[in-house]
ZADRENKE-230499 format. One record per residue (C-alpha): residue number from 0; x, y, z; residue in one letter. Coordinates in steps of 0.25 Angstrom, whole numbers, plus 5000, padded with zeros to 4 digits. Example, Ala and Ser with C-alpha at 12.3 -4.5 7.8 and 13.67 -1.06 7.14 Angstrom:
2
(0,(5049,4982,5031),"a")
(1,(5055,4996,5029),"s")
***
This chain:
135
(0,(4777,4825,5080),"x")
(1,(4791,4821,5075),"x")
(2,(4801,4814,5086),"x")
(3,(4809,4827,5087),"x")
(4,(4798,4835,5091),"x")
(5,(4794,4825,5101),"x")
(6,(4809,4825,5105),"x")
(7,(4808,4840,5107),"x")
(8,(4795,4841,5115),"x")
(9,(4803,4831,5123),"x")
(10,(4812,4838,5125),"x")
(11,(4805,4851,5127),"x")
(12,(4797,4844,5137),"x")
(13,(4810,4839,5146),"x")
(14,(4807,4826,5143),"x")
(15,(4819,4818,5137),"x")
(16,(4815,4812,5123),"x")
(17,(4818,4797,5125),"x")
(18,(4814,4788,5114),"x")
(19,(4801,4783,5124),"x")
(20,(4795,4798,5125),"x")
(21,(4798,4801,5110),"x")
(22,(4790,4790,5105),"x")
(23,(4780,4792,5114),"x")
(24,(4780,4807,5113),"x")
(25,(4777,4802,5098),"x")
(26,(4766,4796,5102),"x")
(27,(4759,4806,5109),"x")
(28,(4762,4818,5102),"x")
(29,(4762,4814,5088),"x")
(30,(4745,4813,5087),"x")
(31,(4742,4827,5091),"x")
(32,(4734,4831,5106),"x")
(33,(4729,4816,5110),"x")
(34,(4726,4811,5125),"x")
(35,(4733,4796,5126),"x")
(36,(4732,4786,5137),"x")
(37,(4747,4779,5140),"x")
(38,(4742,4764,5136),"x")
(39,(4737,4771,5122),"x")
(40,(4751,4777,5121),"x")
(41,(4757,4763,5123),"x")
(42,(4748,4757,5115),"x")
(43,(4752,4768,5104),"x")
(44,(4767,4767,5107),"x")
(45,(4766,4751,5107),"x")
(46,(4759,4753,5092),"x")
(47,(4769,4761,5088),"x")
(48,(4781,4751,5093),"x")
(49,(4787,4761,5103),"x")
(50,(4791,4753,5114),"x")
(51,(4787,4758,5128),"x")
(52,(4781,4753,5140),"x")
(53,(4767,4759,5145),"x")
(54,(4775,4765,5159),"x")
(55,(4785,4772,5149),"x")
(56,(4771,4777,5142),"x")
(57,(4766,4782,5155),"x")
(58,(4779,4789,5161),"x")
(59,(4781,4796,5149),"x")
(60,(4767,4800,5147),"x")
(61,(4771,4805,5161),"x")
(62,(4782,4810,5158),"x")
(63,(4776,4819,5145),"x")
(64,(4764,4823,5155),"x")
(65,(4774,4829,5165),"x")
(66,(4781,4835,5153),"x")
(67,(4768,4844,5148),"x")
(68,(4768,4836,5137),"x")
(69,(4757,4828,5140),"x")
(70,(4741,4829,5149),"x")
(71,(4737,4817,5157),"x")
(72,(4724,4816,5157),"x")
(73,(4719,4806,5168),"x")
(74,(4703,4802,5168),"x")
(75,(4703,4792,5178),"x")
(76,(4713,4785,5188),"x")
(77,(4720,4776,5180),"x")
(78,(4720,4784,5165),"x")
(79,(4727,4796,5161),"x")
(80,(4727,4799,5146),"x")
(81,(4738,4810,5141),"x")
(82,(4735,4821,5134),"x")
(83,(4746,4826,5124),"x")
(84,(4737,4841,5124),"x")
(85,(4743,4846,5137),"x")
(86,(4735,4860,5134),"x")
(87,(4724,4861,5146),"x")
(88,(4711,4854,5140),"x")
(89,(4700,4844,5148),"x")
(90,(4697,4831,5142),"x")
(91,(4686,4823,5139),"x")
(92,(4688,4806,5143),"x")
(93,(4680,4798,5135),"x")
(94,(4677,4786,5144),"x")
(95,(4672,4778,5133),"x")
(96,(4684,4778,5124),"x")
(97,(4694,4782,5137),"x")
(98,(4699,4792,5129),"x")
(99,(4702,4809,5134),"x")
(100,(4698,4818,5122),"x")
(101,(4700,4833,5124),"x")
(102,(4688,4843,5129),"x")
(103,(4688,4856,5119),"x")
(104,(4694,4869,5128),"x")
(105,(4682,4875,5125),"x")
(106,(4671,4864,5129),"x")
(107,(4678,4865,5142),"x")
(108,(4674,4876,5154),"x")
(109,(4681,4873,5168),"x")
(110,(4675,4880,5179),"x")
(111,(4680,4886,5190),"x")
(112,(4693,4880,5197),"x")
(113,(4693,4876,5212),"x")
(114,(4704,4884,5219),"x")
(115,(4718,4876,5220),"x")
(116,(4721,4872,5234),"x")
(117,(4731,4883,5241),"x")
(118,(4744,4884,5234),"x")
(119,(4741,4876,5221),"x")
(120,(4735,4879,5208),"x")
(121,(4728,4874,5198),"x")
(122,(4734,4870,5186),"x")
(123,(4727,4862,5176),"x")
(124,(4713,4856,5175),"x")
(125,(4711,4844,5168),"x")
(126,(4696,4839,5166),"x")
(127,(4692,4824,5161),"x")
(128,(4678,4824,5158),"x")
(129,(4674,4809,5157),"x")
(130,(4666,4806,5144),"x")
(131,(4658,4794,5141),"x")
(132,(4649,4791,5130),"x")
(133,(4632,4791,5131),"x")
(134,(4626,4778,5134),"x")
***
């Protein structure tokens, strides 16, 4: 993706393009559908001599994630991994490798919903299934 298209989904988004969120942008959209934690984005950025801090990484992780650019996917407490295919899909987390693939749509038949409490609805589901390899 060249900068200008990452300036204009910036901007289509409502998020200002500041020099931070177009290189990271760069970073994240650049490789196609892909699910990153923020130390790997770091890590990336680091690689790549884009100088930003690991809160910056997470508050405009945030930020996109608030923006619909991006899915946060938690699978556990303290680990959320960010999904740049924001369509409505489940995932697969591979414990071994701590790493979030997708599950096919058509692998995948959710049953029947419980009924929101009164005055809500419901609106996403989002499934983790915890994968690990055979002793």
């Amino acid at each position: 993706m060249v900068e200008t298209g990452v300036v204009n989904l910036l901007r289509d988004h409502d998020l200002r393009p500041t020099r931070q969120r177009v290189a990271l942008a760069e970073l994240l959209f650049s490789k196609g559908h892909r699910h990153i934690s923020a130390e790997a984005l770091h890590e990336e950025a680091e690689n790549r001599s884009i100088k930003v801090s690991l809160a910056t990484i997470y508050n405009t992780l945030h930020q996109f994630t608030n923006a619909g650019l991006l899915r946060a996917v938690p699978v556990d407490g303290s680990k959320t991994y960010f999904d740049t295919n924001v369509d409505n899909h489940h995932h697969f987390f591979v414990e071994d490798d701590q790493e979030v693939i997708d599950i096919p749509a058509q692998n995948f038949t959710l049953g029947m919903l419980p009924e929101p409490p009164e005055g809500m609805e419901i609106t996403r589901v989002e499934v983790v299934v915890r994968v690990r390899r055979k002793s």
